[in-house]
PyMOL Python script that loads the backbone (N, CA, C, O; Angstrom):
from pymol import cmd

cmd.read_pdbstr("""\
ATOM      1  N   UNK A   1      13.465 158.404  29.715  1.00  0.00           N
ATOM      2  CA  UNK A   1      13.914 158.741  31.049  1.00  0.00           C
ATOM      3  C   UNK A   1      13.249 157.784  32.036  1.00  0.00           C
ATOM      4  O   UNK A   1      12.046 157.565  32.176  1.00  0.00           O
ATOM      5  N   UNK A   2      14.175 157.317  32.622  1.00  0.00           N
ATOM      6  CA  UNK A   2      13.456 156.173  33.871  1.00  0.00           C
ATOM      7  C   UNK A   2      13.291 156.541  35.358  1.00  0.00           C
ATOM      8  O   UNK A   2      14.119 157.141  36.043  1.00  0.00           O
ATOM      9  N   UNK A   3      12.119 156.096  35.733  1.00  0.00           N
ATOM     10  CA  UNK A   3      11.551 157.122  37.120  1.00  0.00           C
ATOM     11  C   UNK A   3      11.817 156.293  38.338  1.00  0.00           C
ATOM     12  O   UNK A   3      11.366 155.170  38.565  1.00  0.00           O
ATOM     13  N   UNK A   4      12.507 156.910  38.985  1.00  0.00           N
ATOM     14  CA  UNK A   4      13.367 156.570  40.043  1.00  0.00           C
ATOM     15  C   UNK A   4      12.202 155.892  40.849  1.00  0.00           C
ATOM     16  O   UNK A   4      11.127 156.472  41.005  1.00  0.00           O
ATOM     17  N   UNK A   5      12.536 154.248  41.517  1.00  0.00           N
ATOM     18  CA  UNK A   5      11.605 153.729  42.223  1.00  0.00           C
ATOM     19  C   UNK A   5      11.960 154.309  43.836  1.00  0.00           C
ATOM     20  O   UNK A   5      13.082 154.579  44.264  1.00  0.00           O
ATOM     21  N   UNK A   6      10.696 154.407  44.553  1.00  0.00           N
ATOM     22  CA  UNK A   6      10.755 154.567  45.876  1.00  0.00           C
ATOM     23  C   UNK A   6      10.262 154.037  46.637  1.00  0.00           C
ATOM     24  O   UNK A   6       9.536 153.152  46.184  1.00  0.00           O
ATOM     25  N   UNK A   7      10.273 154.153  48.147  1.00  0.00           N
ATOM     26  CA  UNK A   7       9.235 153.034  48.844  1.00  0.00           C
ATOM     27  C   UNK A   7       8.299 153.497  48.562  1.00  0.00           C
ATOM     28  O   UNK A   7       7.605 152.504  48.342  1.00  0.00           O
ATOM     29  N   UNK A   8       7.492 154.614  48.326  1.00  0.00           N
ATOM     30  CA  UNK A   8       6.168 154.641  48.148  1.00  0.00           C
ATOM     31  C   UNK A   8       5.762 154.159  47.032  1.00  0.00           C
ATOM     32  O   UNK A   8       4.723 153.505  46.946  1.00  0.00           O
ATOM     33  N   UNK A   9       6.791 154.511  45.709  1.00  0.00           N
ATOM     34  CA  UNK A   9       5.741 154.264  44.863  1.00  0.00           C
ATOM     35  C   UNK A   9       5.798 152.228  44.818  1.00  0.00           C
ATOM     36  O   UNK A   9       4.984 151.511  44.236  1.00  0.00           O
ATOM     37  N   UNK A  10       6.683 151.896  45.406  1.00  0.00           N
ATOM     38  CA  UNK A  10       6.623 150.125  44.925  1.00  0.00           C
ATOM     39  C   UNK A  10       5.467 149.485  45.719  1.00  0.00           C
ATOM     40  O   UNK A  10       4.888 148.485  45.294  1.00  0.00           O
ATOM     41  N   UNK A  11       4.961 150.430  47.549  1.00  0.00           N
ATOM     42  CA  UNK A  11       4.397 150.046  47.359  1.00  0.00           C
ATOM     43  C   UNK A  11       2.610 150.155  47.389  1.00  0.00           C
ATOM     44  O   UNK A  11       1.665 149.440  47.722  1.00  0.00           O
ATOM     45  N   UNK A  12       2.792 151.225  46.943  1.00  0.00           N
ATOM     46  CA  UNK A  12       1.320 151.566  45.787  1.00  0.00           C
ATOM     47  C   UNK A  12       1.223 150.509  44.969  1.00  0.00           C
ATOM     48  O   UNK A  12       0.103 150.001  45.008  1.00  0.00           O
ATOM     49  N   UNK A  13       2.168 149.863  44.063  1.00  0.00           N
ATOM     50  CA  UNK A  13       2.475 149.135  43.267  1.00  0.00           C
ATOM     51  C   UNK A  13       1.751 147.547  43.868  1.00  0.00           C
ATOM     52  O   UNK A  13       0.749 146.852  43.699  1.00  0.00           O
ATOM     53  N   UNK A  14       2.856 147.570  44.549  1.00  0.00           N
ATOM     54  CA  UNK A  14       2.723 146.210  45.262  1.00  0.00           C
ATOM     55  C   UNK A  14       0.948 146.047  45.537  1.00  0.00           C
ATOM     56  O   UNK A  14       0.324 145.038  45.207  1.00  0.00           O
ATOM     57  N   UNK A  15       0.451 147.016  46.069  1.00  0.00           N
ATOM     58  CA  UNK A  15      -1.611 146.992  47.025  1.00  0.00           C
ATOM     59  C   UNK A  15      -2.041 147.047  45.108  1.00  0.00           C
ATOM     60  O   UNK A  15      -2.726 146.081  44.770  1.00  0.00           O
ATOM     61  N   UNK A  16      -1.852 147.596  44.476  1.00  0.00           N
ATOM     62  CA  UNK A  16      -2.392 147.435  43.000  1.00  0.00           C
ATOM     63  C   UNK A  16      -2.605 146.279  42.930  1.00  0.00           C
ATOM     64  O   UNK A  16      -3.699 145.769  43.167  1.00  0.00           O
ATOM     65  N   UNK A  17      -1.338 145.531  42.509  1.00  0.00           N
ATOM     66  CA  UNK A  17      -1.216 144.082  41.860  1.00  0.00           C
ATOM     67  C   UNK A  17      -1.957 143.233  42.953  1.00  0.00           C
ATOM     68  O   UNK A  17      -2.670 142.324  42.529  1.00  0.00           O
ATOM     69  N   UNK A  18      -1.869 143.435  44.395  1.00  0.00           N
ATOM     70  CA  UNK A  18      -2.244 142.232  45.315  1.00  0.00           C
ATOM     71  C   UNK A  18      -3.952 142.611  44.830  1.00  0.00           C
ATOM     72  O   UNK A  18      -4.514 141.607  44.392  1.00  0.00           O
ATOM     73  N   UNK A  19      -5.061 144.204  44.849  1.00  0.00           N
ATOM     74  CA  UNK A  19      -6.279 143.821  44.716  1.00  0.00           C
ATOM     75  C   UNK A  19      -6.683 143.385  43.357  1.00  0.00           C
ATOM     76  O   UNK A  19      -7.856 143.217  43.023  1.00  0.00           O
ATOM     77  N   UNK A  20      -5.417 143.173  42.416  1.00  0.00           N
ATOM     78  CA  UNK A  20      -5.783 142.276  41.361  1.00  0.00           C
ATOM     79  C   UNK A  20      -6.210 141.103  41.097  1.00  0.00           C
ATOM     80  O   UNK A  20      -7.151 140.548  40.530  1.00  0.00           O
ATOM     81  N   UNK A  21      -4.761 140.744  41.961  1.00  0.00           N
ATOM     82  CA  UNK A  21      -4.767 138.747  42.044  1.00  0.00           C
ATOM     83  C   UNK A  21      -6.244 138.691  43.135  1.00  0.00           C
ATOM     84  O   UNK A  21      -7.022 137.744  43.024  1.00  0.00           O
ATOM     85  N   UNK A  22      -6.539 140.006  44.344  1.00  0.00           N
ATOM     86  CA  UNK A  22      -7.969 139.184  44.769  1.00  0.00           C
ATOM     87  C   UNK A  22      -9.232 139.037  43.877  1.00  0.00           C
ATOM     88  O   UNK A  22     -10.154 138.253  44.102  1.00  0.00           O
ATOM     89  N   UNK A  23      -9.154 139.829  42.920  1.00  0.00           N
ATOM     90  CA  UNK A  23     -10.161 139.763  41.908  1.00  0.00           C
ATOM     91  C   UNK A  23     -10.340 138.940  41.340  1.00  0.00           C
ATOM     92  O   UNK A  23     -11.471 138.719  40.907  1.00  0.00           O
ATOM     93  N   UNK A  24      -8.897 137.813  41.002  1.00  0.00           N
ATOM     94  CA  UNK A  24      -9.335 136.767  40.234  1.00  0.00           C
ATOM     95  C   UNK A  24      -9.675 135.434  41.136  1.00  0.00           C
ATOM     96  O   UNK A  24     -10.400 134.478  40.860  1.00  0.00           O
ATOM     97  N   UNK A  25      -8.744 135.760  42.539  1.00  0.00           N
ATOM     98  CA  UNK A  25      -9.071 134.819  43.574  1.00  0.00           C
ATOM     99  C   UNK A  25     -10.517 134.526  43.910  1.00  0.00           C
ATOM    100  O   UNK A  25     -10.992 133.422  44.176  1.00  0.00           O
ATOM    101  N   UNK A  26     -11.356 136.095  43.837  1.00  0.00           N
ATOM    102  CA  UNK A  26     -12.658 135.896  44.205  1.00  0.00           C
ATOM    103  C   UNK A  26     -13.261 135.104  43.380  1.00  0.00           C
ATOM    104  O   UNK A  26     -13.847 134.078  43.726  1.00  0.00           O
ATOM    105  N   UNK A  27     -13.103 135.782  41.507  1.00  0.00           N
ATOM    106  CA  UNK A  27     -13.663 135.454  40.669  1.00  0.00           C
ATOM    107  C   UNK A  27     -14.045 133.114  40.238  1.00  0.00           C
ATOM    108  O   UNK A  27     -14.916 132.313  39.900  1.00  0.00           O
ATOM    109  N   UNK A  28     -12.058 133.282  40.772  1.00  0.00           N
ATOM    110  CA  UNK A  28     -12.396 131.791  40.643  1.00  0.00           C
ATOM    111  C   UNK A  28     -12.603 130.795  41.798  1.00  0.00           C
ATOM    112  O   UNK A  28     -12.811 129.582  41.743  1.00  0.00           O
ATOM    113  N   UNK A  29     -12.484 131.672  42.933  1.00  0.00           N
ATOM    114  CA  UNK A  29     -13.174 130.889  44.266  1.00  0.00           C
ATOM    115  C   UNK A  29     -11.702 129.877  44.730  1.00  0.00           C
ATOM    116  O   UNK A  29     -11.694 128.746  45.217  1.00  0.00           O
ATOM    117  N   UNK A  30     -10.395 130.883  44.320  1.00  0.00           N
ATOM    118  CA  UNK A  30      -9.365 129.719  44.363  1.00  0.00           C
ATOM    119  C   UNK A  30      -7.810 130.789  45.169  1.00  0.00           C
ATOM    120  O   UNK A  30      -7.162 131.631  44.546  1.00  0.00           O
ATOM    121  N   UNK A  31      -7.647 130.490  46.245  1.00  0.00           N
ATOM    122  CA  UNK A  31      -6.344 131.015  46.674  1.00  0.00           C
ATOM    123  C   UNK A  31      -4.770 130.750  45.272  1.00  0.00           C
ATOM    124  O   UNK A  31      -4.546 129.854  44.459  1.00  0.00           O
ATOM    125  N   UNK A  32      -4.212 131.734  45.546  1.00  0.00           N
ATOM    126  CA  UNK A  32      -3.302 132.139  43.947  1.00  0.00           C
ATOM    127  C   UNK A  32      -2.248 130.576  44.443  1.00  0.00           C
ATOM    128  O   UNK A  32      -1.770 129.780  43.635  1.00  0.00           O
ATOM    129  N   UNK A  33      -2.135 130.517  45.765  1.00  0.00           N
ATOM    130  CA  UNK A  33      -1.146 129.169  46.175  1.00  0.00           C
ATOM    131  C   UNK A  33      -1.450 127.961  45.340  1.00  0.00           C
ATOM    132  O   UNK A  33      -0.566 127.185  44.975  1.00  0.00           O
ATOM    133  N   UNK A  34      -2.980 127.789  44.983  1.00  0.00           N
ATOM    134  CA  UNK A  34      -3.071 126.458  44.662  1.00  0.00           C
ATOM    135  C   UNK A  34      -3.531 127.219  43.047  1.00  0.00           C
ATOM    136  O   UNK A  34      -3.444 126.401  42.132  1.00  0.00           O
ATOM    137  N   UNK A  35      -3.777 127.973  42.811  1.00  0.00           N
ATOM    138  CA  UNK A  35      -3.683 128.734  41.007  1.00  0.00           C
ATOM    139  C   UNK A  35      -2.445 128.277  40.642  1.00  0.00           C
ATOM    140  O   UNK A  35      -2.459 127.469  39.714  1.00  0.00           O
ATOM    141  N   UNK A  36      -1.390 128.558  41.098  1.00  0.00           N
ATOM    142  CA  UNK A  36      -0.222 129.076  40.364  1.00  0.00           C
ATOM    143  C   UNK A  36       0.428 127.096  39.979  1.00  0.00           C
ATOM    144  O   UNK A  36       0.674 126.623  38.870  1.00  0.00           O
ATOM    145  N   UNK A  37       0.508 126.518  41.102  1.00  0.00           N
ATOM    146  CA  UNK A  37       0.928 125.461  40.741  1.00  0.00           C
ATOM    147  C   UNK A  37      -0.158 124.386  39.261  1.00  0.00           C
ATOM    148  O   UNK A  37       0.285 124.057  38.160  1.00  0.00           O
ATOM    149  N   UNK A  38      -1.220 124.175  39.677  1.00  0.00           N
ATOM    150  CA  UNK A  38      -1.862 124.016  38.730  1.00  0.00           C
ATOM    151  C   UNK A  38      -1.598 124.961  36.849  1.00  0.00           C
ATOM    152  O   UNK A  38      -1.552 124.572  35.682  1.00  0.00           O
ATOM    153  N   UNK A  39      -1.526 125.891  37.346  1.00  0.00           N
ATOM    154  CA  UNK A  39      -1.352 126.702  35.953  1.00  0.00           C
ATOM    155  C   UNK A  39       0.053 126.057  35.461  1.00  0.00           C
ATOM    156  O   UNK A  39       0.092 125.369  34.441  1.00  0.00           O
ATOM    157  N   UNK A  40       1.234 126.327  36.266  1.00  0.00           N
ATOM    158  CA  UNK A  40       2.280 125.633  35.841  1.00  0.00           C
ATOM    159  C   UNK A  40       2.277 124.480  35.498  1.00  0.00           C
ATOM    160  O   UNK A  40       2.984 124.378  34.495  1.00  0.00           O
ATOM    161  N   UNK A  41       1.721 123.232  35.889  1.00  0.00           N
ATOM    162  CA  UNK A  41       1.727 122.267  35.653  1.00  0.00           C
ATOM    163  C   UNK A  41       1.036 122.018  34.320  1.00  0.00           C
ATOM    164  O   UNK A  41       1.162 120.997  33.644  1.00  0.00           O
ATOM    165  N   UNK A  42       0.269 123.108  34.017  1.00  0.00           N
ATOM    166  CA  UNK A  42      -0.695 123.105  32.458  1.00  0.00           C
ATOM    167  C   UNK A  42      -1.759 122.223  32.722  1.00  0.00           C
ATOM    168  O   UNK A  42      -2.252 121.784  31.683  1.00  0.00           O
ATOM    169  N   UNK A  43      -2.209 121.870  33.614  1.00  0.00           N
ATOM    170  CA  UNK A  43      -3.667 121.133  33.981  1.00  0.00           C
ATOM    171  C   UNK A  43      -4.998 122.181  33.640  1.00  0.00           C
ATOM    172  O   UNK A  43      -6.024 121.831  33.056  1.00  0.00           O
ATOM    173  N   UNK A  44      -4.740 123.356  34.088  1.00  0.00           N
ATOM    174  CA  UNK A  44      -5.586 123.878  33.619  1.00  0.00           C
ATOM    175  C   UNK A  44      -5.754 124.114  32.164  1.00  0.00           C
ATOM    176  O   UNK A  44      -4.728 123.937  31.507  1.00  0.00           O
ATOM    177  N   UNK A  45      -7.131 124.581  31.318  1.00  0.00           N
ATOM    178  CA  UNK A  45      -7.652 124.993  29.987  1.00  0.00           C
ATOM    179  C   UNK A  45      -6.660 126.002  29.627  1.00  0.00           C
ATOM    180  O   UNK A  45      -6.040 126.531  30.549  1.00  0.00           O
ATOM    181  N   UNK A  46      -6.373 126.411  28.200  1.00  0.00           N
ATOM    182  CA  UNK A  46      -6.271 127.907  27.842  1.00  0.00           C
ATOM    183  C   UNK A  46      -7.039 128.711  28.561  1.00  0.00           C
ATOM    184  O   UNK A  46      -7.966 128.183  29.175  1.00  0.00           O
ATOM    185  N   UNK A  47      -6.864 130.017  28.651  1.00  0.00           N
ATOM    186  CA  UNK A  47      -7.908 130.783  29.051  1.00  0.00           C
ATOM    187  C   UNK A  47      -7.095 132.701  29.417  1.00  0.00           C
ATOM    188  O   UNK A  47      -6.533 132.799  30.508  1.00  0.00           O
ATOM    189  N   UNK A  48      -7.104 133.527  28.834  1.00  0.00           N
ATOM    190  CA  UNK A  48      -6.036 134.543  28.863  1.00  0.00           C
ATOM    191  C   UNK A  48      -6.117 134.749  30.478  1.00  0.00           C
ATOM    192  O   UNK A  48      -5.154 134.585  31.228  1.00  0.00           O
ATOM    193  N   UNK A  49      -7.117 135.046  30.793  1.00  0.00           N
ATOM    194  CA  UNK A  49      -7.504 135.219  32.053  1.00  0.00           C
ATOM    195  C   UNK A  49      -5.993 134.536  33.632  1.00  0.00           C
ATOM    196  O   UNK A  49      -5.289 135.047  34.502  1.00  0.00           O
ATOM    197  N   UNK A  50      -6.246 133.398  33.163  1.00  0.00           N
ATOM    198  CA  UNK A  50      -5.254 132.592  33.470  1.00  0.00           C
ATOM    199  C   UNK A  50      -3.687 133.185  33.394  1.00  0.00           C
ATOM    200  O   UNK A  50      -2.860 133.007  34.289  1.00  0.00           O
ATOM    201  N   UNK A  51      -3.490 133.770  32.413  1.00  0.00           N
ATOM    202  CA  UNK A  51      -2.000 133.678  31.763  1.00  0.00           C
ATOM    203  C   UNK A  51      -1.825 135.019  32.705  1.00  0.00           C
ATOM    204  O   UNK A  51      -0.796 135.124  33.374  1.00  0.00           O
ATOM    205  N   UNK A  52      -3.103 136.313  32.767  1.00  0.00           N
ATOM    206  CA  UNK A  52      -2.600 137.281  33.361  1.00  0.00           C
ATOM    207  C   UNK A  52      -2.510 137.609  34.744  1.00  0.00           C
ATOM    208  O   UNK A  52      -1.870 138.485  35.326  1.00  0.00           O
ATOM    209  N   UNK A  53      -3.640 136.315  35.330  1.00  0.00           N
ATOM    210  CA  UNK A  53      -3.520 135.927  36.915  1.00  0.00           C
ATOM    211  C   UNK A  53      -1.777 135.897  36.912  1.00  0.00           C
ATOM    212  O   UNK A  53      -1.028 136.778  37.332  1.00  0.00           O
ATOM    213  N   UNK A  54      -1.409 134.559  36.286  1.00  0.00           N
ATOM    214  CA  UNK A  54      -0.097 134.118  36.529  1.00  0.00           C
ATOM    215  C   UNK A  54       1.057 135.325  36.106  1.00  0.00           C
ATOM    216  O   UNK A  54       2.206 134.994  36.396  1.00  0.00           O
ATOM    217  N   UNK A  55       0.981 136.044  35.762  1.00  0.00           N
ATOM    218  CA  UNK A  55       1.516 137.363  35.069  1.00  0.00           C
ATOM    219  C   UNK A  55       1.665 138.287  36.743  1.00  0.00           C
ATOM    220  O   UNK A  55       2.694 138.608  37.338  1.00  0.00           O
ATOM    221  N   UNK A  56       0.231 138.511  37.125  1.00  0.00           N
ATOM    222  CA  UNK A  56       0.574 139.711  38.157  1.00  0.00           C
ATOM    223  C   UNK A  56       1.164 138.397  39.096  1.00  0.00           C
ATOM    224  O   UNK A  56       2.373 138.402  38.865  1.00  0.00           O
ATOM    225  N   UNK A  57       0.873 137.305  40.022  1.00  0.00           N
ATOM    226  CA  UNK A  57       1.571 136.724  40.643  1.00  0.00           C
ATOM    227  C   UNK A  57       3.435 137.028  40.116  1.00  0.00           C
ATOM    228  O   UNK A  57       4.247 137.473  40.927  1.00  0.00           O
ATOM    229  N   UNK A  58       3.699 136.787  39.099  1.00  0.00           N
ATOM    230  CA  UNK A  58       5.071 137.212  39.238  1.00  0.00           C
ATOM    231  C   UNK A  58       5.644 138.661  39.323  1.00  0.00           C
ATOM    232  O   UNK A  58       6.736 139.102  39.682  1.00  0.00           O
ATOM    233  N   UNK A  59       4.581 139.194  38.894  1.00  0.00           N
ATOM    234  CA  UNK A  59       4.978 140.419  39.140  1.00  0.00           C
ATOM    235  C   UNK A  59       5.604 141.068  40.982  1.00  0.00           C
ATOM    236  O   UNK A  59       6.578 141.633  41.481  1.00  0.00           O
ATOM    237  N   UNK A  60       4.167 140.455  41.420  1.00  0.00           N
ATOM    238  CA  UNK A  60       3.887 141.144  43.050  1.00  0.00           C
ATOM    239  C   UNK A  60       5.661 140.202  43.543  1.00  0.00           C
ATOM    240  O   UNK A  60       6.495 140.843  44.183  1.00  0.00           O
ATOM    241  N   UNK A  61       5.972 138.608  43.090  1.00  0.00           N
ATOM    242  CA  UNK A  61       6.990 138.035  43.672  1.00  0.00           C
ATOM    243  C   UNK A  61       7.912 139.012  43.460  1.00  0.00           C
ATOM    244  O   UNK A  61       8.521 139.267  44.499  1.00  0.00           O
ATOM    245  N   UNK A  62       8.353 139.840  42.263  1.00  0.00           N
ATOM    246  CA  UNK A  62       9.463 140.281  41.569  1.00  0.00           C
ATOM    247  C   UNK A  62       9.400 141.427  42.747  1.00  0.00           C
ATOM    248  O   UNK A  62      10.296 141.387  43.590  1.00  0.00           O
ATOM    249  N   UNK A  63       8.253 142.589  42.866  1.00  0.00           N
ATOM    250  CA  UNK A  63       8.317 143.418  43.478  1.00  0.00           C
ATOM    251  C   UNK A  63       8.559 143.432  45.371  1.00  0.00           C
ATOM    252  O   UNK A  63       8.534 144.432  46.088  1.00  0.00           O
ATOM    253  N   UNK A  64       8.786 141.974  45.804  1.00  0.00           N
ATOM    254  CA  UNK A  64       8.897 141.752  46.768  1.00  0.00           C
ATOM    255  C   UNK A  64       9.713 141.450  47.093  1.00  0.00           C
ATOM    256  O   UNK A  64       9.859 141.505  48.315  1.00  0.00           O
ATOM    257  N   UNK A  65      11.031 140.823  46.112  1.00  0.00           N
ATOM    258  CA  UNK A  65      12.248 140.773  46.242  1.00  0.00           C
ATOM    259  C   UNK A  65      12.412 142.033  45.859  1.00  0.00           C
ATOM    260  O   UNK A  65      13.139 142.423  46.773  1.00  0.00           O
ATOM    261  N   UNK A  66      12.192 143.343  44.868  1.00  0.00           N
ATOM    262  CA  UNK A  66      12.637 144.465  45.149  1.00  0.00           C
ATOM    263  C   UNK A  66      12.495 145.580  46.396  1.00  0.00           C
ATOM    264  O   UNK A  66      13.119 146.611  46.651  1.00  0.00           O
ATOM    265  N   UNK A  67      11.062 144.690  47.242  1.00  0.00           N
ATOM    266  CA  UNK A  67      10.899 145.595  48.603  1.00  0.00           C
ATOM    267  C   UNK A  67      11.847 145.648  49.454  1.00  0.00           C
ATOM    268  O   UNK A  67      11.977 146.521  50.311  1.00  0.00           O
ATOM    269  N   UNK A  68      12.904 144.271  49.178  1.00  0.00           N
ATOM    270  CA  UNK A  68      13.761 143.752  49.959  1.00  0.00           C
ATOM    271  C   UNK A  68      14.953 145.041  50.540  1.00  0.00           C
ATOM    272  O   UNK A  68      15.476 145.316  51.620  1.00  0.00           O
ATOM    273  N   UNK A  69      15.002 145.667  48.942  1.00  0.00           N
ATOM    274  CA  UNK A  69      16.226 146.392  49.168  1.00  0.00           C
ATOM    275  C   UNK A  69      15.833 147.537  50.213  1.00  0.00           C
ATOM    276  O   UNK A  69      16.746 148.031  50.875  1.00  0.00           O
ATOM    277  N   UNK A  70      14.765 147.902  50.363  1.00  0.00           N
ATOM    278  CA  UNK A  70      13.528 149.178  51.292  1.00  0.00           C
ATOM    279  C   UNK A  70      13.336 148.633  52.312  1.00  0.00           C
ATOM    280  O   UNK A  70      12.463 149.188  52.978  1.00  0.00           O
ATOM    281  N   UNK A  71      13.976 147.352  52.969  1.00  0.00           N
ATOM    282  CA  UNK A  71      13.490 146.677  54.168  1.00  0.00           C
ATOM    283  C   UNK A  71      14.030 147.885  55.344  1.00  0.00           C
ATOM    284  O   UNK A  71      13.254 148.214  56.241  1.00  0.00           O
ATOM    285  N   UNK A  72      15.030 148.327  55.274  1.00  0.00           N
ATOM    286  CA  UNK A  72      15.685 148.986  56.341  1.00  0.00           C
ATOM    287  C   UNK A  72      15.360 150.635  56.634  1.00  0.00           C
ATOM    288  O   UNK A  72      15.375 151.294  57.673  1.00  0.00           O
ATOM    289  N   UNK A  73      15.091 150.945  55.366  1.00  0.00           N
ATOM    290  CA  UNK A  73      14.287 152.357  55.199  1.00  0.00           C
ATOM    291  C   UNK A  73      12.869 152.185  55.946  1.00  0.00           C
ATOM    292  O   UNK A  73      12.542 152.925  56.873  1.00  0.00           O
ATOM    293  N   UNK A  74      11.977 151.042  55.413  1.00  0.00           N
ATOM    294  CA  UNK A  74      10.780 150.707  55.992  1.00  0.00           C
ATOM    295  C   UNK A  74      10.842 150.470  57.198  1.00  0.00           C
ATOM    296  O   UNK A  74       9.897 150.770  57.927  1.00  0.00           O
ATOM    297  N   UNK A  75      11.890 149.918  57.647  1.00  0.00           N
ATOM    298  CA  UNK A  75      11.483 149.750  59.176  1.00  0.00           C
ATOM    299  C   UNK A  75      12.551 151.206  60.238  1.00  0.00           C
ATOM    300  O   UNK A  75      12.750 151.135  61.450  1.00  0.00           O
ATOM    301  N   UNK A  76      12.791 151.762  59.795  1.00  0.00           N
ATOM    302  CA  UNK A  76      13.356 152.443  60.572  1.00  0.00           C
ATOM    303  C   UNK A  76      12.060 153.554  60.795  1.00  0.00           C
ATOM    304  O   UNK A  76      12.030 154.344  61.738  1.00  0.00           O
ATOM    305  N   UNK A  77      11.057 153.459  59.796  1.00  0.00           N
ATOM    306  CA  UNK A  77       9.437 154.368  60.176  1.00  0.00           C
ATOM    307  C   UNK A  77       8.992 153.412  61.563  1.00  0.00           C
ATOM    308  O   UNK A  77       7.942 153.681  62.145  1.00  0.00           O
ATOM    309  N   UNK A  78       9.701 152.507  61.943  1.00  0.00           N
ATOM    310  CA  UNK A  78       8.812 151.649  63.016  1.00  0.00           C
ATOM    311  C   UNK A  78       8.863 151.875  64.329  1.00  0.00           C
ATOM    312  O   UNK A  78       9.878 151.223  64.571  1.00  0.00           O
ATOM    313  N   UNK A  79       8.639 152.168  65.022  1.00  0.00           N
ATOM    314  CA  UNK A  79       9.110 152.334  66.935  1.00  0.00           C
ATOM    315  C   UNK A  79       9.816 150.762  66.963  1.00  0.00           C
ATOM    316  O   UNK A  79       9.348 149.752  66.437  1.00  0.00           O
ATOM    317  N   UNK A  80      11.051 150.881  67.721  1.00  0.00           N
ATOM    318  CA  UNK A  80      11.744 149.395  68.141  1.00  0.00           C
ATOM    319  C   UNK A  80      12.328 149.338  69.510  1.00  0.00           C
ATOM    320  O   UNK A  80      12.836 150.349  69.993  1.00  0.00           O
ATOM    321  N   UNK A  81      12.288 148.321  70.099  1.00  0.00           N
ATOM    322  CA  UNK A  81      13.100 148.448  71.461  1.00  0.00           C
ATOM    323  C   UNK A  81      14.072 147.805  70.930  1.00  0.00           C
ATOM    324  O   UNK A  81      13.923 146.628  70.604  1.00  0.00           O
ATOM    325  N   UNK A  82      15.702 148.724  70.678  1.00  0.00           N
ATOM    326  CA  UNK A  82      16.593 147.922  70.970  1.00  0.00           C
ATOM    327  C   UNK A  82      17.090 147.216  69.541  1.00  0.00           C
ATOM    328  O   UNK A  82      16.343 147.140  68.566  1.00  0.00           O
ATOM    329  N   UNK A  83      18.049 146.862  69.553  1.00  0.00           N
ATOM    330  CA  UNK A  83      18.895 145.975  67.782  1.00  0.00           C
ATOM    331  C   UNK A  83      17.368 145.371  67.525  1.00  0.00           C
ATOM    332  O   UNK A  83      16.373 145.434  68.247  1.00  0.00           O
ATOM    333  N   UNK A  84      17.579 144.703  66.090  1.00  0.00           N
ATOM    334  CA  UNK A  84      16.654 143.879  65.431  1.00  0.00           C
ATOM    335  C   UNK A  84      17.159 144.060  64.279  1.00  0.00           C
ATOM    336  O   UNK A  84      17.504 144.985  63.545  1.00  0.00           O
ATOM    337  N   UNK A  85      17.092 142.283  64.311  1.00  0.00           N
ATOM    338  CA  UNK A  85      17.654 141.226  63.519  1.00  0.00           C
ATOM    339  C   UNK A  85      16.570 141.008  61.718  1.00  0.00           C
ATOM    340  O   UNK A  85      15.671 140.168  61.697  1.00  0.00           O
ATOM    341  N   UNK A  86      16.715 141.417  61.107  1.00  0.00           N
ATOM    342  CA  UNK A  86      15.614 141.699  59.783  1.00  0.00           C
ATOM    343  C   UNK A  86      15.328 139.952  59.610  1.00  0.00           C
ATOM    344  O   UNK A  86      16.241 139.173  59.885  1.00  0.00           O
ATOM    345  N   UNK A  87      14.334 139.580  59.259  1.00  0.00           N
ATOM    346  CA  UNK A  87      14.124 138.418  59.078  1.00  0.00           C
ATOM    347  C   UNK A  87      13.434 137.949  57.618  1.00  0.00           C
ATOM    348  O   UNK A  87      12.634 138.713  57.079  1.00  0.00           O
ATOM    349  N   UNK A  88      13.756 136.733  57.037  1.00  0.00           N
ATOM    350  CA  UNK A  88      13.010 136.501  55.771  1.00  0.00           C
ATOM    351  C   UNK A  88      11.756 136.259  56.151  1.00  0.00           C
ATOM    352  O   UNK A  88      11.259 135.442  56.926  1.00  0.00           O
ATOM    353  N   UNK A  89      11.072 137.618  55.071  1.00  0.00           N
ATOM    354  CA  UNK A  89       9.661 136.808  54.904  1.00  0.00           C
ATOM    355  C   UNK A  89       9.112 135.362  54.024  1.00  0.00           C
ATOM    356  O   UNK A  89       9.504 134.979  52.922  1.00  0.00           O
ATOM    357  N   UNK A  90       8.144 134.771  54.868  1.00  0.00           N
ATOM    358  CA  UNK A  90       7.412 133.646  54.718  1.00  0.00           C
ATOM    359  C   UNK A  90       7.593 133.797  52.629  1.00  0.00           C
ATOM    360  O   UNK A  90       7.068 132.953  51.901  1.00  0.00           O
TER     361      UNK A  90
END
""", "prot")
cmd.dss("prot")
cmd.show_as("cartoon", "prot")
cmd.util.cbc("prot")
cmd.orient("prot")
């Protein structure tokens, strides 16, 4: 039986995975921007550590194109003056 996603739980989800990737950010003294390309490129060693950094990074991407579909639910919790235009995030 598959458990219906909601905004809350994706993003519980989502603050999980992000104080993950800071754990390894801290650990290796390295923002995930300049991790991820390096890892892809295979410059870096083996190292599992590595493989599961690059693991939650796709994860949190995947779950952020799924926040996408919650953009309008999420913001209608917001006070607004007036129309507004949803914009891509960075």
């Amino acid at each position: 039986m598959s458990q219906e996603i909601t905004l809350e739980s994706l993003l519980e989800d989502l603050h999980g995975i992000e104080l993950e990737i800071q754990e390894y950010e801290k650990k290796y003294k390295l923002l995930s921007c300049y991790f991820l390309p390096l890892y892809d490129a295979g410059i870096l060693e083996e190292n599992h550590n590595f493989g599961d950094w690059a693991a939650l990074l796709e994860m949190r991407s995947k779950r952020i194109e799924l926040f996408k579909q919650f953009l309008p639910k999420a913001m209608s919790n917001l006070p607004m003056n007036g129309a507004v235009q949803i914009l891509e995030a960075a």
